[in-house]
C-alpha positions in Angstrom: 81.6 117.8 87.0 80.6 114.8 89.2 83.0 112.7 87.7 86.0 115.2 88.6 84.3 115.9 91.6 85.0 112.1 93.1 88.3 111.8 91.4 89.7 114.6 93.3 88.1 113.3 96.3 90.0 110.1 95.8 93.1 112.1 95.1 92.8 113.7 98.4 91.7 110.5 100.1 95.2 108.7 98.3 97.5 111.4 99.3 96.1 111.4 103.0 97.1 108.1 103.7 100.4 108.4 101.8 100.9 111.6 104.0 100.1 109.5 107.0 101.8 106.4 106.5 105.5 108.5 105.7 105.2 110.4 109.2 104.8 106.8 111.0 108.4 106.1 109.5 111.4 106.5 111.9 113.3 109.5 110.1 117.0 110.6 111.8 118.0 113.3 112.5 118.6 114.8 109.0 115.0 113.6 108.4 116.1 110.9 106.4 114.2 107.2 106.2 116.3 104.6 104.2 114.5 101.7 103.1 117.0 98.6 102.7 114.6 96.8 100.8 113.3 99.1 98.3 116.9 101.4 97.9 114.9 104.3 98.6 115.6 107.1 100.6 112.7 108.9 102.4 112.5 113.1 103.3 110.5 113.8 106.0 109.6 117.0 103.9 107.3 114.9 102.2 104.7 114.3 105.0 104.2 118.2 104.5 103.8 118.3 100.4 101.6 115.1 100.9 99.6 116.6 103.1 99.1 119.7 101.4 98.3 118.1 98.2 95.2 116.0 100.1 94.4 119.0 100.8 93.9 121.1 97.9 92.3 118.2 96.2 90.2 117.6 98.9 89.1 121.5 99.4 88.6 121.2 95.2 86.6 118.4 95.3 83.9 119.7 98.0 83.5 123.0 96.5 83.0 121.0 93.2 80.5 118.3 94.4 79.1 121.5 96.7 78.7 123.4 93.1 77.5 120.3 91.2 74.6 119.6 93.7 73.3 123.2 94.3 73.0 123.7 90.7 71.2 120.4 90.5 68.7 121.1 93.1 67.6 124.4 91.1 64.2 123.9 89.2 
């Protein structure tokens, strides 16, 4: 449970800097980013799924770790 319990952490920690690093990005006004050197197109919609997704993993992996170390501490 440990072992999940740092890989969702990591997850969360991942998608949080994604998340944070797409809403620096100049978007227009259809919330559009396009990247000339990588051909990719960029939604400003994905700050918020981002976002979310750092945090449901991080909210998992606390109550995991939170789990994993109160049953530890039990004699």
């Amino acid at each position: 449970m440990r072992v999940i319990a740092t890989l969702l952490v990591w997850l969360a920690l991942a998608f949080g800097i994604l998340a944070f690093d797409r809403s620096r990005l100049p978007y227009n006004a259809q919330g559009r980013f396009f990247d000339p050197t990588e051909g990719i197109v960029y939604h400003e919609g994905g700050v918020m799924a981002y976002g979310a997704l750092s945090m449901i993993f991080g909210l998992s992996g606390m109550v995991l770790a939170a789990l994993y170390f109160r049953g530890r501490s039990e004699p």
